[in-house]
Structures are given as C-alpha cells and as structure tokens.
C-alpha positions as CSV (number, residue, x, y, z in Angstrom):
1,X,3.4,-23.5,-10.5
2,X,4.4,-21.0,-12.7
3,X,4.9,-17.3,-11.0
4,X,5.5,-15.6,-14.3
5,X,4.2,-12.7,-16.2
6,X,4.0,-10.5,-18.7
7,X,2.5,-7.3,-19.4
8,X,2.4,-4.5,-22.2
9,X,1.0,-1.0,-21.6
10,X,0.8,1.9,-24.2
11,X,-0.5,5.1,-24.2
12,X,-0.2,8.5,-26.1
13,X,2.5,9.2,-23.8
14,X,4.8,5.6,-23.0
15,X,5.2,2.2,-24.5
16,X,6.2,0.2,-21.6
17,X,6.5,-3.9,-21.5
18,X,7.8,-5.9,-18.6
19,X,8.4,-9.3,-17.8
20,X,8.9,-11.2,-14.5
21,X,9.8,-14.8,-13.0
22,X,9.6,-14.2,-9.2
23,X,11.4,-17.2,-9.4
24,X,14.3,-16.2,-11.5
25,X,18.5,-15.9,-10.5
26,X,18.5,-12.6,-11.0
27,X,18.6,-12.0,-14.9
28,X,18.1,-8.5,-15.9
29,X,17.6,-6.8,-19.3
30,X,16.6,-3.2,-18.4
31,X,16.6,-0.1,-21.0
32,X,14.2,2.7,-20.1
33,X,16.9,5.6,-21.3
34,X,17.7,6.6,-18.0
35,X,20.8,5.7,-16.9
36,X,19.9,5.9,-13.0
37,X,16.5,4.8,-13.6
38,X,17.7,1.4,-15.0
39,X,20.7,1.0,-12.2
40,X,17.6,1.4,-9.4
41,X,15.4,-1.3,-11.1
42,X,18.1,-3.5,-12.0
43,X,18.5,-4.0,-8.1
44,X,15.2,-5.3,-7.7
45,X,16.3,-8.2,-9.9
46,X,19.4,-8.6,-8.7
47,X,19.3,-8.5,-4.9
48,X,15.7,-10.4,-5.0
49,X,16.4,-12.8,-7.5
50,X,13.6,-12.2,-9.6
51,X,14.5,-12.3,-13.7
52,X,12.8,-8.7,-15.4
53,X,12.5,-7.5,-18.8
54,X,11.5,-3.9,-18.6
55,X,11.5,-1.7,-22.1
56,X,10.3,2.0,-21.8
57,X,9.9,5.1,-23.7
58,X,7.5,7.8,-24.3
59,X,7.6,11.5,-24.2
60,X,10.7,12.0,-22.1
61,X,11.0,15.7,-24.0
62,X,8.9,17.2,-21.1
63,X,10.6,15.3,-18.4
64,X,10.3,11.9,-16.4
65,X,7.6,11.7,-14.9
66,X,5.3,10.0,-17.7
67,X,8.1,7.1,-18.5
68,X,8.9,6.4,-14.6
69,X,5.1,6.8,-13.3
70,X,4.0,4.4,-16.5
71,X,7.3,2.0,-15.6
72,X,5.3,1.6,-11.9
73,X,2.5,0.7,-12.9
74,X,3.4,-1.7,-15.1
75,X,5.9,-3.6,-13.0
76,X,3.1,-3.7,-10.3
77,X,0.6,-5.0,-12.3
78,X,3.0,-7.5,-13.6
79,X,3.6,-8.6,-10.2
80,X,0.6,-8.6,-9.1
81,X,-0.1,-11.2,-11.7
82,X,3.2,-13.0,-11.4
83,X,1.6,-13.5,-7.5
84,X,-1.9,-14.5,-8.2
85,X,-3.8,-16.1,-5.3
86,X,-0.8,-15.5,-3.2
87,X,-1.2,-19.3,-2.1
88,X,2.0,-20.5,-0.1
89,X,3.8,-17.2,0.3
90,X,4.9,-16.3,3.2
91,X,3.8,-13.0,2.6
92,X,5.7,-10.7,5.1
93,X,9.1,-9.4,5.3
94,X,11.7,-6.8,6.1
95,X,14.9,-5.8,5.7
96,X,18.1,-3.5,6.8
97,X,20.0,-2.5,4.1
98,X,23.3,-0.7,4.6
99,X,25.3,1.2,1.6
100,X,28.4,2.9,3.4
101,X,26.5,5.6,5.7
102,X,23.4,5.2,4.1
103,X,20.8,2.9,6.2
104,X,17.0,1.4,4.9
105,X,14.8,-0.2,6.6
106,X,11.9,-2.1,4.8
107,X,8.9,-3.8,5.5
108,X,6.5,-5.4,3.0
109,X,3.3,-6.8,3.4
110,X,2.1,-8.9,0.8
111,X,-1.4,-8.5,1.7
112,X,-3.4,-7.7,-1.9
113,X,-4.1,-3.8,-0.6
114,X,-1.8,-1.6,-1.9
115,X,-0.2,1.2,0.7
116,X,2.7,3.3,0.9
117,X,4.6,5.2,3.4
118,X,7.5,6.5,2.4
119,X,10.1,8.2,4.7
120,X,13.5,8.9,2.5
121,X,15.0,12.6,2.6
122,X,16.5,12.5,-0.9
123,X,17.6,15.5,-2.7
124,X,19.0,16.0,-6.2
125,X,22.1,15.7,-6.1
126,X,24.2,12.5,-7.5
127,X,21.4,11.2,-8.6
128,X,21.8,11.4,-13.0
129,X,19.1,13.2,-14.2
130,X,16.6,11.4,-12.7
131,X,14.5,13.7,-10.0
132,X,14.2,13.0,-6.3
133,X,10.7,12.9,-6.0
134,X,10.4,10.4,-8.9
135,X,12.2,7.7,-7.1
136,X,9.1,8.0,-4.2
137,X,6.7,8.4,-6.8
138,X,8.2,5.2,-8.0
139,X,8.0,3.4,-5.1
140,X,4.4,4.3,-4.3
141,X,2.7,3.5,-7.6
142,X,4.7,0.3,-8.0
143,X,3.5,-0.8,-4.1
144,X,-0.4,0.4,-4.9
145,X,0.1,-1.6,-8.3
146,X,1.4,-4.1,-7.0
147,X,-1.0,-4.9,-4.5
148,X,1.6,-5.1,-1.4
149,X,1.7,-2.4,1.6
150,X,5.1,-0.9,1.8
151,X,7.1,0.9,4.2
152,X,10.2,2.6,4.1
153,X,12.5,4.6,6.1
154,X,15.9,6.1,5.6
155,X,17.9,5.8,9.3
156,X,20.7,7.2,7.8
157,X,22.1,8.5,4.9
158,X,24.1,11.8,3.4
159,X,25.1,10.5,-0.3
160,X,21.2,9.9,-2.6
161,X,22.8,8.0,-4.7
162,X,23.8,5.3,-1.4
163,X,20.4,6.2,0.1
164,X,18.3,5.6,-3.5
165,X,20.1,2.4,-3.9
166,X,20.3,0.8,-0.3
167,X,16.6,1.8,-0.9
168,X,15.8,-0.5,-4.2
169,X,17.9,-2.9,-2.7
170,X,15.8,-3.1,0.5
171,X,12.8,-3.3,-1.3
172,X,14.2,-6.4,-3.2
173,X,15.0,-8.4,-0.6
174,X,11.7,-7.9,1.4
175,X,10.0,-9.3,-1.8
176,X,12.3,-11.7,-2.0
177,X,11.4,-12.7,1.9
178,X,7.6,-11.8,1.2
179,X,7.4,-13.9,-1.9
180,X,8.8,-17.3,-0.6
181,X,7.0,-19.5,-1.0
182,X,6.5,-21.8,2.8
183,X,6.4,-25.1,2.3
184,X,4.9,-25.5,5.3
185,X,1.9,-23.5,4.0
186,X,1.7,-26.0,0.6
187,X,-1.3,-24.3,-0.9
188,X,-2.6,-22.2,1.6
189,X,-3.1,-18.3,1.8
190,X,-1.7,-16.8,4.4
191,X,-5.1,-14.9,5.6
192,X,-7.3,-15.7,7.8
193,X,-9.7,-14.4,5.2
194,X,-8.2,-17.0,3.3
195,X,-7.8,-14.8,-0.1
196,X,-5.3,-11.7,-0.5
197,X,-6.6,-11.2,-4.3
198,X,-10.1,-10.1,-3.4
C-alpha cells in the first residue's frame, strides 16, 4: 500500500505544490523563501521520517500570511490523502520534546475531524522574519486540513526559536507515532465506527 501524495494549489495570491511518502527516511526538499519557515517544516520530515516536497510563493510583498496559510492547507490536504481510509494506523500519539529549556508536549489524534488547541507563548523575537502568530496559524490550518485533532502545549520555554522548533519537532514525532501503521490491526480502522474518512 502506497501512502503517497501529491497535491498542487494555486490561487491569485500563492502557487504552492507538496509532496509526501508518510513512509519516507526523512528526505526533504523545502523552498518557500523563508528561511525560518523552511527550517520549521523541514523538521516534520526529518524527525518523523516522512520524505516532503514543498514549493511556495505568492504575494509575500504584503507579508506572510497568504504563502504560510496556503503552505497549511496544502500539506494537510496532502496528508490527508497520503492517509486515506486510515486502515491499520495506530492512530494516536504523543510526545515530549525538549530543546535546551524549551519543553513540548504533543498529542495527536488521528481521528478524520480536524481540531486544534494550541497553547505556545511565542513572541517575535529570534524567530527570522517569520511572525509569531503565523507559526499557530500554521499549526491549526495544517491540523483542520489535515483531518487530525491536535494539541499542543509549551511546559517551558524562554528562547522562540527552541520553543518553535521543539514544537515542529513534537508534532513530527506524534505523526510519526499516529501514522504507524499496527500490524496487529492488518487492515482494520481503528474506530469503532469503523471509518475515520467519513
């Protein structure tokens, strides 16, 4: 079974294409013309071993916003397909990330309803010149893409960029967790429903 996709999304504002293999090594080829941008997403590859293509630009005269909101939806909607029925995944997991003094907690559920809360006190500081509130923007429209409820909390942190990157790097390795796929399971859906895709 191949968990694979690849999507391609353009508007008057971005041209955004992604590719995914949930069941890559790692393999990242990321340019979105933001530095920072790029060095967040590039952990989701890295740290849960999922190969990405991402390409993005658009109207980045008036800002971020259009490029990194666009990137989301994409990438979710490319996962979302790269999942499909969901069948044999476990479908949950968490982890604690720690970056120096920066700690994350995250929980995913891989459950086909796409929720977010996100607890991270990030200011702008250290971060490039990518805004604070992007990177929570990020993470919400990629999770409501996406199709997977996601929590996360900052327990500690003073640095953004430590608490920004523990963060992606959290999120990774809960979809790396979420996305296993059980053998146990073989082609079953872990619902009682007995469908997270409808």
């Amino acid at each position: 079974m191949s968990r694979t996709s690849e999507t391609k999304r353009e508007t008057g504002e971005t041209d955004i294409s992604v590719k995914v293999n949930l069941d890559g090594t790692g393999n990242y080829n990321i340019e979105s013309g933001n530095g920072m941008f790029d060095h967040l997403l590039s952990q989701i590859s890295r740290h849960g071993l999922i190969d990405l293509e991402i390409y993005a630009s658009g109207d980045t005269h008036v800002g971020w916003h259009h490029l990194v909101e666009d990137t989301a939806i994409v990438l979710g909607r490319c996962f979302k397909d790269a999942v499909g029925e969901g069948k044999g995944i476990v479908r949950m997991g968490h982890t604690f990330v720690p970056l120096d003094e920066a700690l994350v907690l995250t929980v995913i559920d891989y459950s086909g309803r796409g929720y977010s809360i996100i607890d991270s006190p990030l200011t702008e500081s250290d971060l490039g010149d990518l805004p604070s509130d992007l990177i929570r923007h990020f993470m919400e429209t990629f999770s409501r893409e996406g199709g997977f409820n996601l929590h996360l909390t900052v327990m500690a942190g003073i640095n953004n960029h430590h608490i920004a990157e523990a963060s992606f790097k959290s999120i990774a390795r809960s979809l790396k967790s979420a996305l296993t796929l059980d053998p146990r399971q073989g082609e079953s859906i872990s619902s009682t429903k007995g469908t997270i895709s409808d």
